[in-house]
C-alpha positions as CSV (number, residue, x, y, z in Angstrom):
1,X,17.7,-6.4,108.7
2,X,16.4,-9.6,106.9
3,X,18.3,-11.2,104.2
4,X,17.3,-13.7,101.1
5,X,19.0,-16.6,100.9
6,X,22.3,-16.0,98.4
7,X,22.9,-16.2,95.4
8,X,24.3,-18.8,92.6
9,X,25.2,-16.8,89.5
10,X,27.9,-15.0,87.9
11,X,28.0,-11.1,87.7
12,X,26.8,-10.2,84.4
13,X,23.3,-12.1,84.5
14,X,23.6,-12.7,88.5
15,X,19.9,-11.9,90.1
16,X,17.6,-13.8,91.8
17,X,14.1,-15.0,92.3
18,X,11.2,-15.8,95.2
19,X,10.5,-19.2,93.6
20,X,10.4,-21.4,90.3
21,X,9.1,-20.7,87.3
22,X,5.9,-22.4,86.2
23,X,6.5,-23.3,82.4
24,X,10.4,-24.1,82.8
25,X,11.4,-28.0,82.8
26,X,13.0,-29.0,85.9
27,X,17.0,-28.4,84.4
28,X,16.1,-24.7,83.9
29,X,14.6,-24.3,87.7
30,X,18.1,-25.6,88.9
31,X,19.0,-22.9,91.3
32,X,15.7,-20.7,90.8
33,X,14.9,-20.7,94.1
34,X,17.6,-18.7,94.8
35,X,17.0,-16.2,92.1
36,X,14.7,-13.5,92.3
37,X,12.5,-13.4,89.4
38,X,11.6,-9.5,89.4
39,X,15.3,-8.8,87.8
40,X,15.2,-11.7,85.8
41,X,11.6,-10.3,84.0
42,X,13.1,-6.7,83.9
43,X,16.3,-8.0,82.6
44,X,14.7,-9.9,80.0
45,X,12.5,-7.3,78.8
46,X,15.6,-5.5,78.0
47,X,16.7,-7.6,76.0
48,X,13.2,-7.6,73.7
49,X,13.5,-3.7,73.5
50,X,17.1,-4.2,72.7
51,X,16.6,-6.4,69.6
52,X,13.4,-3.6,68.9
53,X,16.3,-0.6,68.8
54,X,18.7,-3.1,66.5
55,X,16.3,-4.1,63.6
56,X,15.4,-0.2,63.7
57,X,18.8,0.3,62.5
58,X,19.2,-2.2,59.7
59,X,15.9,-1.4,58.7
60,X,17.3,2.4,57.8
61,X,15.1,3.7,60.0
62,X,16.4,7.1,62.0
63,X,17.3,7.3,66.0
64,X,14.2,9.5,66.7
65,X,12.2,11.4,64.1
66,X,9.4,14.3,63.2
67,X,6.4,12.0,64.3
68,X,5.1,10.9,67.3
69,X,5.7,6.7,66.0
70,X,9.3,7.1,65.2
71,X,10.3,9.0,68.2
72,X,8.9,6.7,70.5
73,X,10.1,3.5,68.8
74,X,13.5,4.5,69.6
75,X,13.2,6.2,72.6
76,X,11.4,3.3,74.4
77,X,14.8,1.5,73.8
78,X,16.3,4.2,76.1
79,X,15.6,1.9,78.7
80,X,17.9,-0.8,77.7
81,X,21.5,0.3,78.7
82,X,20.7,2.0,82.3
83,X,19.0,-1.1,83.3
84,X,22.4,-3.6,81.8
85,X,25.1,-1.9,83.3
86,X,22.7,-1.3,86.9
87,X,21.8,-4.7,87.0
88,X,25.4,-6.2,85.8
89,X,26.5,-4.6,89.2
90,X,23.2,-5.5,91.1
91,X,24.5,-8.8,89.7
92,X,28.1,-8.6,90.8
93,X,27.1,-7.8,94.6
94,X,24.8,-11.0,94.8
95,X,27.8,-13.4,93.3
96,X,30.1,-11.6,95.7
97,X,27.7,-12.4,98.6
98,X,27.3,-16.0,97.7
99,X,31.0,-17.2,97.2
100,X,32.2,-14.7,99.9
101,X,35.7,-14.2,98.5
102,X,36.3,-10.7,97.2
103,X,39.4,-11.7,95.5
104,X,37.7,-14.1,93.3
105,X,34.7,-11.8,92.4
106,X,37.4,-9.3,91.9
107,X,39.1,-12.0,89.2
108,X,36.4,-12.8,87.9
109,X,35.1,-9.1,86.9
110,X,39.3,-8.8,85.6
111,X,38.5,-11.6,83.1
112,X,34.8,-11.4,82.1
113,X,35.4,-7.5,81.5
114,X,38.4,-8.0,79.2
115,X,36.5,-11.2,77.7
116,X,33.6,-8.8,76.6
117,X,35.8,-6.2,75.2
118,X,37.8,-9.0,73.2
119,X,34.0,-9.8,71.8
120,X,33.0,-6.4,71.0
121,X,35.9,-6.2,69.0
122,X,36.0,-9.2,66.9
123,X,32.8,-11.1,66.9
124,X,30.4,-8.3,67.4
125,X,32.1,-6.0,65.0
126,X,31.7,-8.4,62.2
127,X,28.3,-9.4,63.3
128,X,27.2,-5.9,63.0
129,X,28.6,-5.0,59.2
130,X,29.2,-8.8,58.1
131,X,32.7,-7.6,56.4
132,X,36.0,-8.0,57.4
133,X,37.4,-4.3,56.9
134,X,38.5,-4.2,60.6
135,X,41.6,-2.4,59.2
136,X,39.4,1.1,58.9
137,X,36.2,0.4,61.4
138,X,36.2,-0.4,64.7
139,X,33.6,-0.1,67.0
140,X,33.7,0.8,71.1
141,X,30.1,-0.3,71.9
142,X,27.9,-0.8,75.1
143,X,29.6,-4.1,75.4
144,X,33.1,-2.5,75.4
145,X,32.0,-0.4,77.6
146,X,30.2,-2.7,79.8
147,X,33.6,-4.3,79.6
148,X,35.7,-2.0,80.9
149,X,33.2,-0.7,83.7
150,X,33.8,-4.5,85.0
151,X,37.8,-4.4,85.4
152,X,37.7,-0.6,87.1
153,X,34.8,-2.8,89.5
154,X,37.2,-5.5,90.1
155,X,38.8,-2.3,92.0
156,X,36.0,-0.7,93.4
157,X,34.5,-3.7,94.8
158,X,37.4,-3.1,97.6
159,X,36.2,0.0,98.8
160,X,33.5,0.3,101.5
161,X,29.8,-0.6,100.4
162,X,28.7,2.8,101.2
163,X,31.9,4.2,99.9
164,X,31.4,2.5,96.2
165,X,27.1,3.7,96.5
166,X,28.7,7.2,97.2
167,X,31.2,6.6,93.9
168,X,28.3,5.6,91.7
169,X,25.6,8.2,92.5
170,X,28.3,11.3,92.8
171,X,29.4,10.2,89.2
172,X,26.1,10.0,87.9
173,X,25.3,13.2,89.7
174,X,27.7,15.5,89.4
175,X,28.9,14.6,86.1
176,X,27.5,16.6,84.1
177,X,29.0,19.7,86.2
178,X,32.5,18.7,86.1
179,X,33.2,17.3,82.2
180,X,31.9,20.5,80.9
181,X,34.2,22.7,82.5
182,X,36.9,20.7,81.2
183,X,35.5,20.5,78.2
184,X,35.9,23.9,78.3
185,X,40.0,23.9,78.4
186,X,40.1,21.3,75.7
187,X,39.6,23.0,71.8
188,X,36.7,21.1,69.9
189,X,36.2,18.5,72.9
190,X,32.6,18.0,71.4
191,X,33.2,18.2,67.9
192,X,36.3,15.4,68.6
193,X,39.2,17.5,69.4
194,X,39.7,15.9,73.0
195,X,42.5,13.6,73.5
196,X,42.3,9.8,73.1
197,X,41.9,8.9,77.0
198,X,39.4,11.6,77.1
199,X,37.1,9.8,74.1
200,X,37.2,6.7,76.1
201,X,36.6,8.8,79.4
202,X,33.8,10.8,78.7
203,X,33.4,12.6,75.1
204,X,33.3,10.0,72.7
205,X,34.1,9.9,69.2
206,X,36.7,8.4,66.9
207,X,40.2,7.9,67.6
208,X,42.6,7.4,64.7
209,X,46.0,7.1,66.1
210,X,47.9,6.5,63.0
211,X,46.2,9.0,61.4
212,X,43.1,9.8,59.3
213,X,43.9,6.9,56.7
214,X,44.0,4.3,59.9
215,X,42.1,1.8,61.7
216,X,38.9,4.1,63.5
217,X,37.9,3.1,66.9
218,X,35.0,4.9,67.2
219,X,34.0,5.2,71.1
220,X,29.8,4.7,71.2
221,X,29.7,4.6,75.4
222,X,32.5,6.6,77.2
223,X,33.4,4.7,80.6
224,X,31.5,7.8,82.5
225,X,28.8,7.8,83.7
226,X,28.2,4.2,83.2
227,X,31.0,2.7,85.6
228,X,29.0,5.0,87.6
229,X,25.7,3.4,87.3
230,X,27.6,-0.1,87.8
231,X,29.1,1.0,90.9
232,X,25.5,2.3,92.3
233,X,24.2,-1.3,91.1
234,X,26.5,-2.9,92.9
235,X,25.9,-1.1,95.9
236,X,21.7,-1.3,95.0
237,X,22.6,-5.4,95.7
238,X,22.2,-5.4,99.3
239,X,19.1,-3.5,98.9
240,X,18.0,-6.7,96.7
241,X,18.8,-9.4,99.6
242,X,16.7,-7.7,102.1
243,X,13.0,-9.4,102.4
244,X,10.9,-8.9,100.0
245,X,8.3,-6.4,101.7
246,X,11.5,-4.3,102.8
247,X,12.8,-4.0,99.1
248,X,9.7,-4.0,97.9
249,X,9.2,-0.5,99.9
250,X,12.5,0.7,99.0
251,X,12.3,0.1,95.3
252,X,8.7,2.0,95.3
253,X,10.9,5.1,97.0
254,X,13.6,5.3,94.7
255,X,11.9,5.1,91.8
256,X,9.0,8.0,92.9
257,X,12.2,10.5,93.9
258,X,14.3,9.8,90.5
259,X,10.8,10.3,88.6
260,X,10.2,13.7,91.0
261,X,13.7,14.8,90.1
262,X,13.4,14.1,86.7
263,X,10.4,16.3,86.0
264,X,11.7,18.8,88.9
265,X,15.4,18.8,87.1
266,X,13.4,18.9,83.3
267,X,10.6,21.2,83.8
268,X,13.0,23.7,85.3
269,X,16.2,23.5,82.4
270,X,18.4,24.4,85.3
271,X,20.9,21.3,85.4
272,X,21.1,17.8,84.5
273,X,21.1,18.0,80.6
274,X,23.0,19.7,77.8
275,X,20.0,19.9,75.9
276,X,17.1,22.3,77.0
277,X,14.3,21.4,75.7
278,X,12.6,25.1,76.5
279,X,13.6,26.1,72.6
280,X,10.4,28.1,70.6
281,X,12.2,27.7,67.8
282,X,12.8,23.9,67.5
283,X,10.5,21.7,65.1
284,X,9.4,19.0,67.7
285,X,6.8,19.2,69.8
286,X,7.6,20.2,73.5
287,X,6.3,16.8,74.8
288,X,8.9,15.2,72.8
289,X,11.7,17.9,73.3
290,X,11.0,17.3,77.0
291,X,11.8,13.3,77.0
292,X,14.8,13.9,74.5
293,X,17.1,13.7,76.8
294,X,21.3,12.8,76.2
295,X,22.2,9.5,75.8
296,X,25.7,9.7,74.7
297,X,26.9,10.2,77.3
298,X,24.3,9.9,79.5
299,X,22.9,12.5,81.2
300,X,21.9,13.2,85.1
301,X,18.4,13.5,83.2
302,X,18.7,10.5,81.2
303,X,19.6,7.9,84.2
304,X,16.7,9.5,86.0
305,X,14.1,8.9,83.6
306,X,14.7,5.4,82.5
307,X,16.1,3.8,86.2
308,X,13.1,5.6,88.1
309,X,10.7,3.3,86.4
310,X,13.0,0.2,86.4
311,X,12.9,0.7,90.1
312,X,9.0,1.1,90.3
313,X,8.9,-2.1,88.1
314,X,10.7,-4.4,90.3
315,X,7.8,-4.5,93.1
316,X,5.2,-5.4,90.3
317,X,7.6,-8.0,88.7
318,X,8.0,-10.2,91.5
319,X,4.5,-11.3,91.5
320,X,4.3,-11.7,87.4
321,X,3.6,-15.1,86.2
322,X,2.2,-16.5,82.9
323,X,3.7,-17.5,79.7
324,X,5.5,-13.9,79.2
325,X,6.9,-13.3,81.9
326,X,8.1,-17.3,82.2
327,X,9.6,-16.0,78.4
328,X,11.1,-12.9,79.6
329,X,13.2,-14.8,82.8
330,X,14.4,-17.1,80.3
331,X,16.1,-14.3,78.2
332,X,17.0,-12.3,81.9
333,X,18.9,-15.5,82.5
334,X,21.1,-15.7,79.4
335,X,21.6,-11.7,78.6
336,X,25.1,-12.2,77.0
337,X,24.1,-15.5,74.8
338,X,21.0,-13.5,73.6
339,X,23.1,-10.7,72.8
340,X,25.9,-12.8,71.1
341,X,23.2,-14.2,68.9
342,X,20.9,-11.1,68.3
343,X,22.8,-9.0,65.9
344,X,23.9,-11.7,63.4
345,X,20.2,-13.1,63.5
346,X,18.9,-9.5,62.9
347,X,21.6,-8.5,60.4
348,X,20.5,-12.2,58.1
349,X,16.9,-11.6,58.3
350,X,18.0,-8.2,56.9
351,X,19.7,-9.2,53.9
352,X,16.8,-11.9,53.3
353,X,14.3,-9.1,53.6
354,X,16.1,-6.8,51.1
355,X,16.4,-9.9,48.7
356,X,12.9,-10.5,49.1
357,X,11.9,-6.8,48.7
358,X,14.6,-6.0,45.6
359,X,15.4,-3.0,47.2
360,X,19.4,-2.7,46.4
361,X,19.8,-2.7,49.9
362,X,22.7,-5.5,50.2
363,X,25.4,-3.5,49.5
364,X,24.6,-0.8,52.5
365,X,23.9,-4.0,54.8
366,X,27.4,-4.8,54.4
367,X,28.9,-1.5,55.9
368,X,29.8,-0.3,59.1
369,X,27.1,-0.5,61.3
370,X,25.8,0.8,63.6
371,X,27.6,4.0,63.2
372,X,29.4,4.4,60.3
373,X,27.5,2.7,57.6
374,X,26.2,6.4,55.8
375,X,22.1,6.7,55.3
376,X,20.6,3.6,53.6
377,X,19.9,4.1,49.4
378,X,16.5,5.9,48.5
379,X,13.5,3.6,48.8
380,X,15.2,1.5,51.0
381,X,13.7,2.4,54.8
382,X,11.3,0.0,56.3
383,X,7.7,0.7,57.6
384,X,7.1,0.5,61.2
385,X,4.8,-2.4,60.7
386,X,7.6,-4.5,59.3
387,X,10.5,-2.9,61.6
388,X,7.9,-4.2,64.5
389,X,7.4,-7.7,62.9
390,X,10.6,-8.6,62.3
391,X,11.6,-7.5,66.2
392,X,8.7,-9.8,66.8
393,X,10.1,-12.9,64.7
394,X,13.5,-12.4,65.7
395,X,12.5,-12.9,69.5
396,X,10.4,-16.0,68.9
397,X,13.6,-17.7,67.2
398,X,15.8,-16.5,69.8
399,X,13.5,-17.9,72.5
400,X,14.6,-21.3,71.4
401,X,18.2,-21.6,71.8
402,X,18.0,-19.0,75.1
403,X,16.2,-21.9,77.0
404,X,18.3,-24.3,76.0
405,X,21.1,-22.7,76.9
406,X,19.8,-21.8,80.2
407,X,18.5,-25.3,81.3
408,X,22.0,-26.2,79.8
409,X,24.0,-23.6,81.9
410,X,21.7,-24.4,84.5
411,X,22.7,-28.0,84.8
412,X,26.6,-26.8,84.6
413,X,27.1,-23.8,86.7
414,X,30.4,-24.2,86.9
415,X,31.9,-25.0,83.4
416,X,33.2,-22.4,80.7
417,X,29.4,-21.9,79.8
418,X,29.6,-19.2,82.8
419,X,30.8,-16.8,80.4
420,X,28.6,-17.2,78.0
């Protein structure tokens, strides 16, 4: 078996690429060569649909909806979170391969997990309602999460490679037989009756534990599956330092099987979801019942659809080039930065839209977002063509300081700009 040269990154935005950039200055291509630019571009693109599904919601527009437009503007976005946590694992593998100390990798997961869960709870949480009520709102978000899922790796990465692929893909698997039956034994487990541990586990929700008049931590993404689909990144890493024809055939395999067991699993109803989507009564039409699958948590049906595709993408990626793609591997290489600086950016143009617009909007762009902040005032909602131009303005400002930072990082490897 052929292996890439390895790696020179940290976990989180760790990947790789076949050669430098064309566009980048010469501080930004420090280290490219060992990079390999397919998961930068898919990483990147991520990002762009990410800041797509975050104007959506300060623009009051619903998750999903009766037409064909507002459906698919959120469920494109679907894409975003199987492909972070896969990738921050792909990403861990390729840093443990390059410093060859598992300890340290194992450290370093320890401190950059509980670093992101600090964030999500102070900086993030005010940069998604832009008040300081932390006292009743709290939010458990898919950087908490993504959090967490890194200290139980700084565990896992000790187990056998095969042993932690096994981990990840029974857990994505098989969830979705074994929490139901124990959702089974605990009263209201989907309507928040499950205990604490269990929220942050697998059912979600909010958890008040001094009481309904106390601070809320409301859990967005349980820990399952998705230390799951971290785990089967990590373990997807050694596919990723193979040659490139070899990965190249790989990828193009797993990607047709998960898309074959998608439609296999979906078309049939028999497993995989807890929503069928055979219903002749429901509103929606069947194509979109069909692609409606769980997000929260995730189901067997949900990973398939959206990391079959990421896999078919990779082989196509490697040989992008041009002005987009140069922009997507600058945002691939800085995921946490752009994130840090997304939701504030988004949340100001916000407020300067409703100012421009008059639309007595301010008041609701102050509350708890994203999931607490109660349906925006009447008259208030955007149109798509303005949800879709903002997304489009707020990724040309973030392109700026993202490159910056990355030729700056770049130049810097090791310094405290690593976890950033």
């Amino acid at each position: 078996m052929q292996t890439s040269p390895a790696v020179t990154q940290s976990p989180l935005d760790a990947s790789a690429t076949t050669g430098a950039s064309r566009g980048l200055d010469d501080s930004l291509r420090v280290g490219s060569k060992s990079r390999i630019r397919s998961i930068d571009i898919v990483r990147g693109a991520v990002m762009v649909l990410m800041a797509l599904d975050h104007v959506r919601v300060f623009a009051g527009v619903p998750a999903g909806g009766p037409t064909p437009a507002l459906f698919f503007t959120r469920w494109v976005t679907n894409f975003c979170a199987p492909a972070f946590f896969f990738l921050a694992g792909t990403g861990a593998y390729l840093y443990a391969q390059r410093i060859a100390d598992r300890r340290a990798v194992a450290r370093w997961l320890l401190i950059r997990g509980l670093w992101l869960v600090l964030l999500e709870l102070t900086v993030l949480r005010f940069a998604w309602t832009f008040n300081f009520d932390y006292s009743h709102y709290m939010l458990a978000g898919v950087i908490w999460s993504l959090g967490w899922c890194m200290v139980l790796m700084s565990a896992i990465i000790f187990l056998p490679l095969r042993a932690i692929a096994g981990l990840g893909v029974g857990i994505i698997v098989l969830h979705n037989a074994v929490f139901p039956a124990i959702a089974q034994a605990i009263p209201d487990a989907w309507e928040g009756g499950a205990p604490w541990y269990w929220k942050i586990l697998y059912f979600g929700g909010a958890i008040q534990p001094s009481g309904p008049e106390g601070t809320a931590l409301i859990v967005l993404y349980s820990l399952i599956p998705w230390v799951g689909v971290m785990a089967a990144g990590y373990a997807f890493g050694g596919i990723m330092r193979m040659d490139a024809a070899q990965r190249n055939r790989i990828n193009r395999a797993l990607g047709a099987a998960c898309v074959a067991a998608f439609l296999l699993l979906r078309l049939t109803d028999i497993y995989g979801d807890p929503r069928p989507w055979h219903d002749a009564a429901a509103r929606a039409p069947a194509a979109l019942r069909f692609l409606n699958t769980t997000k929260y948590p995730a189901s067997l049906s949900f990973l398939l659809m959206t990391l079959g595709p990421m896999f078919l993408l990779l082989p196509v990626l490697e040989r992008a080039r041009g002005r987009l793609a140069d922009a997507l591997v600058v945002f691939g290489r800085v995921p946490l930065f752009y994130y840090l600086l997304h939701i504030p950016l988004i949340h100001l143009v916000a407020v300067i839209v409703s100012l421009i617009r008059q639309d007595n909007g301010i008041a609701w762009l102050r509350g708890n977002h994203p999931v607490a902040s109660g349906p925006a005032p009447p008259g208030y909602m955007w149109s798509l063509t303005l949800l879709y131009a903002v997304t489009v303005l707020v990724v040309v400002l973030l392109y700026f300081p993202c490159r910056w930072f990355a030729a700056l990082r770049a130049r810097r490897p090791d310094s405290w700009l690593r976890y950033l």
